[in-house]
N, CA, C and O atoms as a printed pandas DataFrame, in Angstrom:
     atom_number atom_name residue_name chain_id  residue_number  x_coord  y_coord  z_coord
0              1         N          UNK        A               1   20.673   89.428  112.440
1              2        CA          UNK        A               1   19.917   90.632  112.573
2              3         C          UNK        A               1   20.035   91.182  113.982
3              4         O          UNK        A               1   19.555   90.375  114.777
4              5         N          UNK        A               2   20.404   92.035  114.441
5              6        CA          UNK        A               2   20.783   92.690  115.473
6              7         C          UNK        A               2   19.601   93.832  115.367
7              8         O          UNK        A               2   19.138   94.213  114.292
8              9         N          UNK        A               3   19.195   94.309  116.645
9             10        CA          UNK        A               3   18.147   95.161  116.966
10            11         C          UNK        A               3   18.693   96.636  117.090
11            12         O          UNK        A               3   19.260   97.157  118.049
12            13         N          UNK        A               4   18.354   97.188  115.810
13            14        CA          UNK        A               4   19.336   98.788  115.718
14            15         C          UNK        A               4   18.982   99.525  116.898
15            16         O          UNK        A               4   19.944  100.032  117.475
16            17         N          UNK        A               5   17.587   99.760  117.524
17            18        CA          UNK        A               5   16.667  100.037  118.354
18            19         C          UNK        A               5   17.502  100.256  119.310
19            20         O          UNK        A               5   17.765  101.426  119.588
20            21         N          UNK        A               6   18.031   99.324  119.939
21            22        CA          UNK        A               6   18.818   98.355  120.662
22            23         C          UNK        A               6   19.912   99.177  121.284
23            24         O          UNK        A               6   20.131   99.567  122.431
24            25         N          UNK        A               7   20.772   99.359  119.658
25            26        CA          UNK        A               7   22.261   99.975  119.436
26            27         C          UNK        A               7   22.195  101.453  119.423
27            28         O          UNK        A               7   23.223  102.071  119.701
28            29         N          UNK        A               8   20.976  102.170  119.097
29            30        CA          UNK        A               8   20.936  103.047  119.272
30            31         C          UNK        A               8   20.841  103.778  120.624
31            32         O          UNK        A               8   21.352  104.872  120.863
32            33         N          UNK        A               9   19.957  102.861  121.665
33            34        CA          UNK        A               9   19.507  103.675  122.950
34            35         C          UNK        A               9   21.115  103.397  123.276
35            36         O          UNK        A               9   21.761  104.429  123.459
36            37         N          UNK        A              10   21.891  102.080  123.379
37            38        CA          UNK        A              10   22.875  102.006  124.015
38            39         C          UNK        A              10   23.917  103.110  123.402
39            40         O          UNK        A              10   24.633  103.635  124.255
40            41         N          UNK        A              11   24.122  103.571  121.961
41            42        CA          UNK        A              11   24.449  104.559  121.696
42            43         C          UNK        A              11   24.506  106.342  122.675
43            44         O          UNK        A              11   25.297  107.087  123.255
44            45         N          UNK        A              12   23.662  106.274  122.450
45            46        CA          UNK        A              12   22.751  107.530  123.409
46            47         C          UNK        A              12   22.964  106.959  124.711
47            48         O          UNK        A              12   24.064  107.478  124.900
48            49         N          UNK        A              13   22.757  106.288  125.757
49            50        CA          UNK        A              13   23.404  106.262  126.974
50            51         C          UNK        A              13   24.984  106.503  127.111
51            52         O          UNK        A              13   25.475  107.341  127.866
52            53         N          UNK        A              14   25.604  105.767  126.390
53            54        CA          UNK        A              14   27.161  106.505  126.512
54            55         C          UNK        A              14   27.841  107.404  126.225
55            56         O          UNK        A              14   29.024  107.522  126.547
56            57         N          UNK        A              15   27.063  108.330  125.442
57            58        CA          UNK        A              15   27.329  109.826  125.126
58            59         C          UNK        A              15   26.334  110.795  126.361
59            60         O          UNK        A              15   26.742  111.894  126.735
60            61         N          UNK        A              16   25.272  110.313  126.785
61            62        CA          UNK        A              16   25.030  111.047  127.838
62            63         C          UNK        A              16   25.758  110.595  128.702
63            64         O          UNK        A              16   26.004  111.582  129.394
64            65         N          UNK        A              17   26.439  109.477  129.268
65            66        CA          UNK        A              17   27.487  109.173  130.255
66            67         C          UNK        A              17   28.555  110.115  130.151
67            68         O          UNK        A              17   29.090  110.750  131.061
68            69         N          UNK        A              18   28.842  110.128  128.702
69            70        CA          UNK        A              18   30.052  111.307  128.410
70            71         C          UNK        A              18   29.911  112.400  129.006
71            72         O          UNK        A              18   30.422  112.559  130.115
72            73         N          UNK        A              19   29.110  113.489  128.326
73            74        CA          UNK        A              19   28.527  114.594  128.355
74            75         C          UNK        A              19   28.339  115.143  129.727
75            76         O          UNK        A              19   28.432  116.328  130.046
76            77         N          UNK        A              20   28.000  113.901  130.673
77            78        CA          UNK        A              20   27.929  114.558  132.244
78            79         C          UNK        A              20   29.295  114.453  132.923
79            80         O          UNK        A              20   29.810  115.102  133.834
80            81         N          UNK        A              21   29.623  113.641  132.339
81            82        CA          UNK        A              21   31.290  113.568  132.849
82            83         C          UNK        A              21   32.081  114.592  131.988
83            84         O          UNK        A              21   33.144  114.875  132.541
84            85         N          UNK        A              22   31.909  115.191  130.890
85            86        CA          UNK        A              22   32.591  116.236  130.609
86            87         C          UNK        A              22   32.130  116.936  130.971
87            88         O          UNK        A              22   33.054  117.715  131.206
88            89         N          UNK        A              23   30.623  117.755  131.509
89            90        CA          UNK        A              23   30.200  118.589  131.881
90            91         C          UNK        A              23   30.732  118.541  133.277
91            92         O          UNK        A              23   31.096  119.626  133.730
92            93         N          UNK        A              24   30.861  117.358  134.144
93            94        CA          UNK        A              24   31.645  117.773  135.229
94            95         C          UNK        A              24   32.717  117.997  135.830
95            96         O          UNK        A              24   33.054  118.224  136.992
96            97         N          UNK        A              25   33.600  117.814  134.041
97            98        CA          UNK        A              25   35.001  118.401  134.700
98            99         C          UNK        A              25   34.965  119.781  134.278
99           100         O          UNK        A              25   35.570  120.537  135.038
100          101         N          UNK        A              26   34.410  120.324  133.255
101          102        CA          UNK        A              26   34.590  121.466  132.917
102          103         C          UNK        A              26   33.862  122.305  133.787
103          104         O          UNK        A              26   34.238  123.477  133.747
104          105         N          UNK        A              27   33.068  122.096  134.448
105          106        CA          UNK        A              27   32.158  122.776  136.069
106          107         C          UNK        A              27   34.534  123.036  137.082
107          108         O          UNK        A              27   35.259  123.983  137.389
108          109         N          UNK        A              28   34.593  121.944  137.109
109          110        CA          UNK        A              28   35.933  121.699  137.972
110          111         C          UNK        A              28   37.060  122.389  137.538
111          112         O          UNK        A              28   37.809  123.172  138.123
112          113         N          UNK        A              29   37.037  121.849  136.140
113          114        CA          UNK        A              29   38.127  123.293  135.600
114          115         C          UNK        A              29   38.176  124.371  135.235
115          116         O          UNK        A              29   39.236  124.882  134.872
116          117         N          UNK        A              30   36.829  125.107  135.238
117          118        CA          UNK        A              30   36.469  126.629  134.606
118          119         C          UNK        A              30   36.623  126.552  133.637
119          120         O          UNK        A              30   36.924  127.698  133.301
120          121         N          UNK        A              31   36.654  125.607  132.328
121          122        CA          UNK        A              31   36.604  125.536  131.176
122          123         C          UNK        A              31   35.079  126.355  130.582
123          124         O          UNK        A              31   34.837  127.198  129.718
124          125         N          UNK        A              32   34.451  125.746  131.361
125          126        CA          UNK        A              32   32.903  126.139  130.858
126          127         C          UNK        A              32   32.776  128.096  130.707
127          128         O          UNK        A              32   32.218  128.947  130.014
128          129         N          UNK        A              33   33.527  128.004  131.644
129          130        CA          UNK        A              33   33.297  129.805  131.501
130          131         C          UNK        A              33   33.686  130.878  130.532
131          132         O          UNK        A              33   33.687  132.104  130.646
132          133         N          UNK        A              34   34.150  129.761  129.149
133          134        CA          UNK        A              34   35.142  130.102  128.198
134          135         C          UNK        A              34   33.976  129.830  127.208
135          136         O          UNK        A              34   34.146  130.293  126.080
136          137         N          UNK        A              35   32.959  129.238  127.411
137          138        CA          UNK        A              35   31.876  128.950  126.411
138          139         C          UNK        A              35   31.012  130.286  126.130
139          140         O          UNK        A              35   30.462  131.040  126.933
140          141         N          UNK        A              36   31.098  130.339  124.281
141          142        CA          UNK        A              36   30.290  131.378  124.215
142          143         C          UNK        A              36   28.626  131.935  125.040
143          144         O          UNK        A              36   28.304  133.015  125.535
144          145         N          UNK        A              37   27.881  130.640  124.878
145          146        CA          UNK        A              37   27.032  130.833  125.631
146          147         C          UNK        A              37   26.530  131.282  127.176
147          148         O          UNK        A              37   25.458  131.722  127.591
148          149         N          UNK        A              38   28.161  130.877  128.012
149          150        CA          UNK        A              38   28.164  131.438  128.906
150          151         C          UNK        A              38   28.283  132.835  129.602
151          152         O          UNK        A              38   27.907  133.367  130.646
152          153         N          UNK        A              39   29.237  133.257  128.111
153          154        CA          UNK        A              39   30.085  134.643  128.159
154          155         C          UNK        A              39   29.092  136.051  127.976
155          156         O          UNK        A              39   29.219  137.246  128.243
156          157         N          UNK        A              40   27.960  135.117  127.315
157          158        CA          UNK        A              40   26.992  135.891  126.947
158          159         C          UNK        A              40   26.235  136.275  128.201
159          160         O          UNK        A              40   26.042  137.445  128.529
160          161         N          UNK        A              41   25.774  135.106  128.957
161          162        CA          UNK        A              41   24.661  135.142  130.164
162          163         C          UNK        A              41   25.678  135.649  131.298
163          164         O          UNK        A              41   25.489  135.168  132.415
164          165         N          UNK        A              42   26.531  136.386  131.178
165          166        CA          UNK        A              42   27.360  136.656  132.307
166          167         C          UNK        A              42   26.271  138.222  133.049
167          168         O          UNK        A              42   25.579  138.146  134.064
168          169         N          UNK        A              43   26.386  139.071  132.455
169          170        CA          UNK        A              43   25.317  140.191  132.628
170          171         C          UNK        A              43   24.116  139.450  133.760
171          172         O          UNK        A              43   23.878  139.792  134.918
172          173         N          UNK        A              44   23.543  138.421  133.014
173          174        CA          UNK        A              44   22.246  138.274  133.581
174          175         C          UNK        A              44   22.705  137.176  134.877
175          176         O          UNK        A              44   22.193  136.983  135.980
176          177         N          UNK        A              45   23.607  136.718  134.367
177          178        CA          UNK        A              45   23.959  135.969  135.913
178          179         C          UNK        A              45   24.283  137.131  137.250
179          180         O          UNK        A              45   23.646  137.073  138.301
180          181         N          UNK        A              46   25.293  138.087  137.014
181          182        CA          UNK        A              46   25.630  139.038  137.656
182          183         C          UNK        A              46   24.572  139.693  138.223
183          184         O          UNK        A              46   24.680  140.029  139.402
184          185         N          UNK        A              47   23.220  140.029  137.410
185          186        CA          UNK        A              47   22.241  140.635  138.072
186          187         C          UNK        A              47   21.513  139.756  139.289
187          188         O          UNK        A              47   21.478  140.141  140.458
188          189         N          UNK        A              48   20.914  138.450  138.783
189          190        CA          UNK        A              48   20.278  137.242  139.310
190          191         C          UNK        A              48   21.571  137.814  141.137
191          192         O          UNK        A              48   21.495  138.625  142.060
192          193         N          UNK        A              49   22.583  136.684  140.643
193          194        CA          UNK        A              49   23.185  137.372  141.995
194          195         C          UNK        A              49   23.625  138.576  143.076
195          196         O          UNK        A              49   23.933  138.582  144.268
196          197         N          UNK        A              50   23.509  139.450  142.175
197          198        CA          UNK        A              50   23.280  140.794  142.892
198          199         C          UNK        A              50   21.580  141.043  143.603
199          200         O          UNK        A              50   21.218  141.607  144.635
200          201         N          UNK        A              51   20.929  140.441  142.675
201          202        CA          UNK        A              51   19.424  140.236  143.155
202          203         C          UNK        A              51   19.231  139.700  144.674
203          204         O          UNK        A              51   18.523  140.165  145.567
204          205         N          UNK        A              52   20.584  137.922  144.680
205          206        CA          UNK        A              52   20.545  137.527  145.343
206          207         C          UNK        A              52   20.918  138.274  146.946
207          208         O          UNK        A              52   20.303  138.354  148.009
208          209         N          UNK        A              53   21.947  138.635  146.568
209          210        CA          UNK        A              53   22.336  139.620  147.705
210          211         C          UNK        A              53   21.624  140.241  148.504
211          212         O          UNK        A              53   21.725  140.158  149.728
212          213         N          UNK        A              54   20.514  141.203  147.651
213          214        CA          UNK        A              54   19.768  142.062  147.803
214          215         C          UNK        A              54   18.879  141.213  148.700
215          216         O          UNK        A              54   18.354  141.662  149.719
216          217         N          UNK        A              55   18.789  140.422  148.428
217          218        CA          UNK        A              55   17.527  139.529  149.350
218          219         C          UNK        A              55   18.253  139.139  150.290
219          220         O          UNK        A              55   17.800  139.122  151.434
220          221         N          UNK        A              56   18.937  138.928  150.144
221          222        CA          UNK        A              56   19.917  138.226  151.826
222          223         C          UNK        A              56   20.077  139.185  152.623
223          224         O          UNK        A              56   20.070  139.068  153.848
224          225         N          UNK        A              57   20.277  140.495  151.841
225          226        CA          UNK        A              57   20.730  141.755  153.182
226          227         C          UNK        A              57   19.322  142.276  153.519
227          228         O          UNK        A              57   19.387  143.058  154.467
228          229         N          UNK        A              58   17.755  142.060  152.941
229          230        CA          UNK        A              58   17.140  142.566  153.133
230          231         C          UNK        A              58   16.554  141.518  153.996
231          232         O          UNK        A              58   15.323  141.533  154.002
232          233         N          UNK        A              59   17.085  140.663  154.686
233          234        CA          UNK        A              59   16.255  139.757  155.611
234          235         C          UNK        A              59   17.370  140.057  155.947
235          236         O          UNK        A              59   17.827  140.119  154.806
236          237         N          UNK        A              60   18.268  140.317  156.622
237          238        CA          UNK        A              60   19.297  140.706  157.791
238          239         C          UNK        A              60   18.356  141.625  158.356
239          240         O          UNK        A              60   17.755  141.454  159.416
240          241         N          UNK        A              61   18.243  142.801  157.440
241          242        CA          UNK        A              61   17.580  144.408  157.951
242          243         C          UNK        A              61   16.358  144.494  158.505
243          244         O          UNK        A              61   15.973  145.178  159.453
244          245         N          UNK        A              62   15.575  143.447  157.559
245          246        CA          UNK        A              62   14.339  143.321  158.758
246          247         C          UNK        A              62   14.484  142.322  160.045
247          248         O          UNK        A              62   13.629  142.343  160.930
248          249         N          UNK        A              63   15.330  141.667  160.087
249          250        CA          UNK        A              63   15.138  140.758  161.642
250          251         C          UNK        A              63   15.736  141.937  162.694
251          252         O          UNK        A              63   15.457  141.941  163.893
252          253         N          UNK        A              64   16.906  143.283  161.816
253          254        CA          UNK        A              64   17.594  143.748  162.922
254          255         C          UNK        A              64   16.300  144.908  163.207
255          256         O          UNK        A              64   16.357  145.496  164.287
256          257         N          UNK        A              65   15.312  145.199  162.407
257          258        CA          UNK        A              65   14.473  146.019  162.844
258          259         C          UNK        A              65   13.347  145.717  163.831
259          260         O          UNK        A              65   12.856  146.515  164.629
260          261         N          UNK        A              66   12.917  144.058  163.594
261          262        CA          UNK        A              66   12.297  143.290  164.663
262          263         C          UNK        A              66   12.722  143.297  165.899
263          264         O          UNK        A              66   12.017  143.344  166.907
264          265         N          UNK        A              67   14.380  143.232  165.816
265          266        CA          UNK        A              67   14.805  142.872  167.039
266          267         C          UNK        A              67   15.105  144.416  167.968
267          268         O          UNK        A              67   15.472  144.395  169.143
268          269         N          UNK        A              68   14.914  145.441  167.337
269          270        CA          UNK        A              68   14.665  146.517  167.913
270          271         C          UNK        A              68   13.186  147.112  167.940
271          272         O          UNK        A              68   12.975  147.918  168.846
272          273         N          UNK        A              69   12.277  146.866  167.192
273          274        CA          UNK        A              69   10.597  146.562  167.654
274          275         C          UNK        A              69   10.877  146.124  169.019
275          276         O          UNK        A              69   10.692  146.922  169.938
276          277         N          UNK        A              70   11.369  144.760  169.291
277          278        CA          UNK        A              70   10.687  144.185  170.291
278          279         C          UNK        A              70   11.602  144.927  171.417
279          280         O          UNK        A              70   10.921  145.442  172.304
280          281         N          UNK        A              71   13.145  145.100  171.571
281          282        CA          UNK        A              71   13.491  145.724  172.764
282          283         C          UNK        A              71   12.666  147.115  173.074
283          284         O          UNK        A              71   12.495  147.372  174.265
284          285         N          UNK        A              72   12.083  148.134  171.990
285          286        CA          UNK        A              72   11.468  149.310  172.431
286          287         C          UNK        A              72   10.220  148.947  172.995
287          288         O          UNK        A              72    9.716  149.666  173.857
288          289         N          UNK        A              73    9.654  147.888  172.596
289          290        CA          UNK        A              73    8.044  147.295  173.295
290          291         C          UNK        A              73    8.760  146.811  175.090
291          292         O          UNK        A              73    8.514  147.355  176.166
292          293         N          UNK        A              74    9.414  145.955  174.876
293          294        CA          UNK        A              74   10.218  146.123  176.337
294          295         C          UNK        A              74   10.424  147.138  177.058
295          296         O          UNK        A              74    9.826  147.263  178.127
296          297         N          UNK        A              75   11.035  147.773  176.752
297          298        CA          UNK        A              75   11.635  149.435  177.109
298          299         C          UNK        A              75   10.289  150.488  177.411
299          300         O          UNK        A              75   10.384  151.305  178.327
300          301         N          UNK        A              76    8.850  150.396  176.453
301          302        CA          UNK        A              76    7.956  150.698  176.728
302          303         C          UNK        A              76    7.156  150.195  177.823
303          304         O          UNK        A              76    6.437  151.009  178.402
304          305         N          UNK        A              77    7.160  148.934  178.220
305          306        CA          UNK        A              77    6.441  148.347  178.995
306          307         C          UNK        A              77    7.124  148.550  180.360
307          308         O          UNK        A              77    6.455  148.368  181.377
308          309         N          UNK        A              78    8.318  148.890  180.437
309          310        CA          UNK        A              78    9.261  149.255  182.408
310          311         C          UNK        A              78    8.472  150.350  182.241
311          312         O          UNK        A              78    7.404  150.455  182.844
312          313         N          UNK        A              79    8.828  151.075  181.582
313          314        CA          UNK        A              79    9.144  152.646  181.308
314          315         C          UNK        A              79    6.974  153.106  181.464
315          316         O          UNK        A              79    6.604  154.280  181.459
316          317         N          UNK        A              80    6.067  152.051  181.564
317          318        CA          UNK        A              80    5.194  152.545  182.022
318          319         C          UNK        A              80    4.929  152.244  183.239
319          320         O          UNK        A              80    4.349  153.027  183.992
320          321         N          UNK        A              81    5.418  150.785  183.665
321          322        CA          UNK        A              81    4.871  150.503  184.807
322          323         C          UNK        A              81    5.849  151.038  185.917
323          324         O          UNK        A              81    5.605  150.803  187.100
324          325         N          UNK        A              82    6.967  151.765  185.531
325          326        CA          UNK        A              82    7.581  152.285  186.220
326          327         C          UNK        A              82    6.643  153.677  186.766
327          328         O          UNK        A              82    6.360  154.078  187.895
328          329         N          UNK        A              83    6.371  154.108  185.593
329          330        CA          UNK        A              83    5.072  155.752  185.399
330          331         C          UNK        A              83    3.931  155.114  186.639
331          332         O          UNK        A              83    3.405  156.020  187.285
332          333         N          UNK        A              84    3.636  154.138  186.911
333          334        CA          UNK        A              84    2.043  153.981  187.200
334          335         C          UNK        A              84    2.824  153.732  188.761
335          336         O          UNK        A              84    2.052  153.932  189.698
336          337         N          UNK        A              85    3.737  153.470  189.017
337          338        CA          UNK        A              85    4.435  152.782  190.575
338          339         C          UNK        A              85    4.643  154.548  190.959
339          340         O          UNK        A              85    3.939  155.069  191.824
340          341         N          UNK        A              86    5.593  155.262  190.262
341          342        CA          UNK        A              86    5.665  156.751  190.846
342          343         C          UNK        A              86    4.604  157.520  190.886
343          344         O          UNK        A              86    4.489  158.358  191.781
344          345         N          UNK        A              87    3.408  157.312  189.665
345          346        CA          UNK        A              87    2.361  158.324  190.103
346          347         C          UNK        A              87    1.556  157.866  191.784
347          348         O          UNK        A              87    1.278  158.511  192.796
348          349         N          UNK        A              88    1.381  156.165  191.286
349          350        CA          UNK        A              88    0.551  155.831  192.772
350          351         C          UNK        A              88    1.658  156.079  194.447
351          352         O          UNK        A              88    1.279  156.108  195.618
352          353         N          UNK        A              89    2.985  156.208  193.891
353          354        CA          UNK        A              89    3.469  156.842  195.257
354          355         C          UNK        A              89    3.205  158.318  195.717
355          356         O          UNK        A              89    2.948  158.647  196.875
356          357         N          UNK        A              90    3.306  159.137  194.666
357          358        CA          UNK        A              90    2.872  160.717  194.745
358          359         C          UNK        A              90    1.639  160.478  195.098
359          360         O          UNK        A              90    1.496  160.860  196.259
360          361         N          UNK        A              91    0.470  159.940  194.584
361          362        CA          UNK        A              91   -0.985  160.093  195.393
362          363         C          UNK        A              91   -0.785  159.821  196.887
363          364         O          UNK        A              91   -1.139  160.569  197.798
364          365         N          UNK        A              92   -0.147  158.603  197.007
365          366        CA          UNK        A              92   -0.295  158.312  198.450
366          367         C          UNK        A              92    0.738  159.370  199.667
367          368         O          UNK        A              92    0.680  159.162  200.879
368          369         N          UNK        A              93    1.592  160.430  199.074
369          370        CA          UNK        A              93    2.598  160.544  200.095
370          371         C          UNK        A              93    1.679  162.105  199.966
371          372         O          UNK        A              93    1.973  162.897  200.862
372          373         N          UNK        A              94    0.643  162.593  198.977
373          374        CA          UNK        A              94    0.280  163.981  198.540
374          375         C          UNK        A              94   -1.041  164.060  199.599
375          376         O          UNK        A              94   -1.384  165.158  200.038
376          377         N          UNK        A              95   -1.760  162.816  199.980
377          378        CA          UNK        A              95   -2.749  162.322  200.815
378          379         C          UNK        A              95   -2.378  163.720  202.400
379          380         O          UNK        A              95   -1.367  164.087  202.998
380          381         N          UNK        A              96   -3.778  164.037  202.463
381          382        CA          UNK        A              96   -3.426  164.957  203.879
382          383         C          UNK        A              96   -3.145  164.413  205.281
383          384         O          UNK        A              96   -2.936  165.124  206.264
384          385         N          UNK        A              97   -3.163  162.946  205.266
385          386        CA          UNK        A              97   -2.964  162.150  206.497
386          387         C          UNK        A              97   -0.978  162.133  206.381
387          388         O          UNK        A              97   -0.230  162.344  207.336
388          389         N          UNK        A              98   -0.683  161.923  205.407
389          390        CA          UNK        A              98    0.804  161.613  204.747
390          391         C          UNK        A              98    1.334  163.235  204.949
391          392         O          UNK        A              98    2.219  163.569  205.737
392          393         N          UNK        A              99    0.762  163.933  204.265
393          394        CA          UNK        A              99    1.131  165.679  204.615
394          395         C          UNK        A              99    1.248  166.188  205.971
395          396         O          UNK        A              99    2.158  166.942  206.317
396          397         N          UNK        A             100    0.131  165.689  206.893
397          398        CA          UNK        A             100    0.408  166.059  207.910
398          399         C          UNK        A             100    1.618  164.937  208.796
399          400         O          UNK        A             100    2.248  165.264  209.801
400          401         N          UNK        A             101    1.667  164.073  208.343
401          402        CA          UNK        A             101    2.705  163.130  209.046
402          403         C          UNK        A             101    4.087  164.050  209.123
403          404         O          UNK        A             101    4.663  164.512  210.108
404          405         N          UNK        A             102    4.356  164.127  207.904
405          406        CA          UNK        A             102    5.530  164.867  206.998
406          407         C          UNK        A             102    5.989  166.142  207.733
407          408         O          UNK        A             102    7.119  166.530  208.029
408          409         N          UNK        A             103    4.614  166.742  207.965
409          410        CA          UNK        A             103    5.135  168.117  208.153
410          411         C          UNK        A             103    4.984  168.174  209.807
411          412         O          UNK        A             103    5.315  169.282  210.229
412          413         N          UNK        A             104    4.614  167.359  210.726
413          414        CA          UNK        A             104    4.665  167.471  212.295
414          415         C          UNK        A             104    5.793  167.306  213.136
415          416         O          UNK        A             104    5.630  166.861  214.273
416          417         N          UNK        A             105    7.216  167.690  212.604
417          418        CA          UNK        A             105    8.462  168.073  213.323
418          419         C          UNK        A             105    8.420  169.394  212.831
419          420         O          UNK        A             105    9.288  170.050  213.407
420          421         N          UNK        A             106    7.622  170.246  211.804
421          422        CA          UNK        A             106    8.286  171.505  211.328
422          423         C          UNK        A             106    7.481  172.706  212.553
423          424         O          UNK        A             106    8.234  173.671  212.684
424          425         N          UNK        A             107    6.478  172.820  213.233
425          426        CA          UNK        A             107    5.841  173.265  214.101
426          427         C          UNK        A             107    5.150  173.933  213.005
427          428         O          UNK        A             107    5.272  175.158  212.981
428          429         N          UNK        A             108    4.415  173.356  212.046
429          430        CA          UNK        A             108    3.334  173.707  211.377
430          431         C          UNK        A             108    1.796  172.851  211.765
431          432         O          UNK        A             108    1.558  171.651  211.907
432          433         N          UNK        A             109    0.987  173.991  211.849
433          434        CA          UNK        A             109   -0.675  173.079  212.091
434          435         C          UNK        A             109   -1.283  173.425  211.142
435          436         O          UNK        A             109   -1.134  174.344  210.337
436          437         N          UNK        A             110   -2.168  172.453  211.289
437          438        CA          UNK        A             110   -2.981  171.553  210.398
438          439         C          UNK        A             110   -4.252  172.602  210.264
439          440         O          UNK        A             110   -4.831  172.903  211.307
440          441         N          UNK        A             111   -4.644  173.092  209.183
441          442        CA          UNK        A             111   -5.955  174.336  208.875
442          443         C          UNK        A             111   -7.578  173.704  209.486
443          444         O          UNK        A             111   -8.449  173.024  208.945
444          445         N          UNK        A             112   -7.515  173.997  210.144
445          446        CA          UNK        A             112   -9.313  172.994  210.664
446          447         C          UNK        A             112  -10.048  173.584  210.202
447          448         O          UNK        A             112  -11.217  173.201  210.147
448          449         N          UNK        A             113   -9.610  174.836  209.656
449          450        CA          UNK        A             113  -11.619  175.621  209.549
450          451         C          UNK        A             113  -11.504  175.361  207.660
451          452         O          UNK        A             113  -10.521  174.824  207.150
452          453         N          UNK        A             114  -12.382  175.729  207.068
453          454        CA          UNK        A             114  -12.219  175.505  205.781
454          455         C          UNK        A             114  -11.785  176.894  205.333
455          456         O          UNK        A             114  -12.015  177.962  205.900
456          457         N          UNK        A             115  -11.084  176.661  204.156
457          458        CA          UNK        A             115  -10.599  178.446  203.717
458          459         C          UNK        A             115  -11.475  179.603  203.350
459          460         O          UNK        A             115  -12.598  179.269  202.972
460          461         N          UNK        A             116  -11.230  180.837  203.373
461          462        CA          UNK        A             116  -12.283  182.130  202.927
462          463         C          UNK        A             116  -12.235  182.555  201.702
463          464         O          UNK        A             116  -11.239  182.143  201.107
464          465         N          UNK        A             117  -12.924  183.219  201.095
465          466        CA          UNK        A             117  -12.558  183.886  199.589
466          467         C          UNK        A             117  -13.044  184.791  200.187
467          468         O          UNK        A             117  -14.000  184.861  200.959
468          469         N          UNK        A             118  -11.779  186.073  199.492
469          470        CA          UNK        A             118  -11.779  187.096  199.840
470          471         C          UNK        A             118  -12.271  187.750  198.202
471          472         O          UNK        A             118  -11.982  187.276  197.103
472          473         N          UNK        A             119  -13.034  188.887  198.488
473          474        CA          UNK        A             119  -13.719  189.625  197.314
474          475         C          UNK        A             119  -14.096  190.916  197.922
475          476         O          UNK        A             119  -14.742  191.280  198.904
476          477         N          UNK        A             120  -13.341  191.554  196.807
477          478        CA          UNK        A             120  -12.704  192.803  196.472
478          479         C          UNK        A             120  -13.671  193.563  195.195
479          480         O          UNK        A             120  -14.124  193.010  194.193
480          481         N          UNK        A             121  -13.795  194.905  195.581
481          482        CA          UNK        A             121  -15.049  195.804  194.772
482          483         C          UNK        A             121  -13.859  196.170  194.258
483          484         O          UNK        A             121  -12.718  195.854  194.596
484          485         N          UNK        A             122  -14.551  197.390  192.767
485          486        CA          UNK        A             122  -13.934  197.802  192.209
486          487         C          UNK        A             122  -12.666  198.611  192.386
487          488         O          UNK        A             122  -11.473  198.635  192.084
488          489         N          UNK        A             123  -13.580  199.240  193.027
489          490        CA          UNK        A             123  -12.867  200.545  193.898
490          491         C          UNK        A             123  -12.140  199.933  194.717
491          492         O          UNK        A             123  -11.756  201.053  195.054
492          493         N          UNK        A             124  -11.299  198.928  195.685
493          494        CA          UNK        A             124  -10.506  198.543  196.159
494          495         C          UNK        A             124   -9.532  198.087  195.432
495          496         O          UNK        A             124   -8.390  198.487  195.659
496          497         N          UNK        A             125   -9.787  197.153  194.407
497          498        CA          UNK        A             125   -8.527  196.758  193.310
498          499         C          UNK        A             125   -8.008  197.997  192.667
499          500         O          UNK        A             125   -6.841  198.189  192.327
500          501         N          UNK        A             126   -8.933  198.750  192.552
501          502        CA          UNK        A             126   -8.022  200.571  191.829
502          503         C          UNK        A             126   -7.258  200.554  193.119
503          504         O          UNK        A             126   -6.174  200.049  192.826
504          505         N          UNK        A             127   -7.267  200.876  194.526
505          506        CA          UNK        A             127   -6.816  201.229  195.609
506          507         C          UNK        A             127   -5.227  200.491  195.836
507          508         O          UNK        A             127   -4.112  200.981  196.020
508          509         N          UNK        A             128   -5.726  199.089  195.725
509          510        CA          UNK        A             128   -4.780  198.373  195.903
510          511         C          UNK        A             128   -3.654  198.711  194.897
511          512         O          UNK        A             128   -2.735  199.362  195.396
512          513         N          UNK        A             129   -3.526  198.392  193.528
513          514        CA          UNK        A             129   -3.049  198.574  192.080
514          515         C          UNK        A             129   -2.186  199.895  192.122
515          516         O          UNK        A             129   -1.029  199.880  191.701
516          517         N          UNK        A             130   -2.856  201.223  192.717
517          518        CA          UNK        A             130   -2.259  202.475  192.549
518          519         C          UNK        A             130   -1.224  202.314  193.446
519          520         O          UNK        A             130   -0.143  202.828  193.159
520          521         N          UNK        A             131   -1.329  201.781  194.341
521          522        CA          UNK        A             131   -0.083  201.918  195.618
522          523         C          UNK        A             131    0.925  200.963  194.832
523          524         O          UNK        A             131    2.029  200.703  195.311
């Protein structure tokens, strides 16, 4: 009496031994691609990988958009503190101690009295205007 049980699993292990070994030559020889079932899922494979694509180029496009985020945040950040170095030089050179430095080879002086406003009646701006 022999254990069919037995003969059977050992059955079934050497046909799945088979089966992966034919499945892995036909992976090797492109045989498989000749299988109806395959010929069928070709469409949906084609999409899946075109899908794939799509995702690969769309993480290219965003790192190259990051990586130009961050040079314009760079580019923003000279490009102010450059702004804040030229305005604080114009305050300091616009200063009337700096003005008068500037201008004391030209034989210009310095206004001591404070300025006048001049005001004009009606009748003078007609006067003025007609001439």
């Amino acid at each position: 009496m022999s254990n069919k049980y037995k003969d059977i699993k050992e059955e079934t292990k050497e046909s799945v031994g088979e089966k992966k070994a034919s499945g892995f030559k036909s992976v090797l020889s492109g045989s498989f691609l000749s299988k109806e079932k395959v010929t069928e899922s070709l469409p949906f494979i084609f999409f899946i990988t075109f899908l794939g694509i799509c995702y690969i180029a769309n993480g290219y496009q965003t790192e190259k958009v990051i990586r130009q985020l961050y040079n314009t945040n760079n580019e923003l950040k000279e490009l102010r503190s450059e702004y804040i170095t030229t305005k604080s030089d114009l305050m300091y050179i616009s200063k009337q101690s700096q003005v008068a430095k500037a201008t004391s080879g030209l034989e210009l002086k310095e206004l001591t009295s404070p300025p006048k406003k001049i005001v004009l009646t009606k009748s003078e701006k007609e006067e003025i205007l007609d001439d």
